[in-house]
N, C-alpha and C positions, 0 to 999 in steps of 0.2 A: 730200270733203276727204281730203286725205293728211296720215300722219302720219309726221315721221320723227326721228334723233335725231341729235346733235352732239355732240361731249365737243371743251371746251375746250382746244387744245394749246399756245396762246400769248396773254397777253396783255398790252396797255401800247401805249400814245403813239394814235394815232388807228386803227388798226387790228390788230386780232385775227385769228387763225386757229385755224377751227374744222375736227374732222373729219367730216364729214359722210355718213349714210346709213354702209347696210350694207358698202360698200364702203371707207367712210370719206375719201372723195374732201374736199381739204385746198379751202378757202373764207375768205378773207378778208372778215372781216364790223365794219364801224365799232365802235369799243370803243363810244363812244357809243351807243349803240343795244341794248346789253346790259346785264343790270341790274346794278346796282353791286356787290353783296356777292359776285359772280362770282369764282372763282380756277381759274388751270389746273388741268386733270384732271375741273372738274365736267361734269357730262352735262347736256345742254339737251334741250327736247322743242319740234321747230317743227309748227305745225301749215300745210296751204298748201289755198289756194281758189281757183276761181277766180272773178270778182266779175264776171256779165256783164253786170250793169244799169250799175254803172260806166264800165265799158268802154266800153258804147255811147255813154252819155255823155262818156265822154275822146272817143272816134272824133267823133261830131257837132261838137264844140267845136272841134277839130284840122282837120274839112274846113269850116267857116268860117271861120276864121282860115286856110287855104289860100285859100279862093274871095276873103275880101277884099283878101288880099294880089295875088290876080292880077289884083284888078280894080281895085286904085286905081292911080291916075296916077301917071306916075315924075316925079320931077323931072329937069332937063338937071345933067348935068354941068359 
């Protein structure tokens, strides 16, 4: 898991911008999705994983929904 940090540089209407990591590289992040009592300037802490049981399971579900799409009948035009 990695962990890194954010401080809020904007916030309001459907999207926010946050500064991100040590470099502070700018990231528009859905205000939605941030927790309420938030105001520019605070510091956030993201934690990221990566989830590969999921994964496999998105990928499996994705290549059959491929395979049955290539193999049902089209209708004519």
């Amino acid at each position: 898991m990695i962990e890194t940090r954010a401080v809020v540089e904007r916030l309001g209407g459907d999207v926010s911008l946050l500064r991100v990591g040590p470099g502070q590289a700018p990231v528009e992040w859905p205000t939605s999705c941030l927790p309420a009592e938030l105001r520019e300037g605070d510091l956030l802490r993201f934690s990221v994983a990566f989830d590969p049981v999921n994964t496999e399971q998105l990928r499996r579900k994705v290549a059959g929904l491929v395979t049955r799409l290539s193999t049902a009948p089209r209708e004519p035009r």
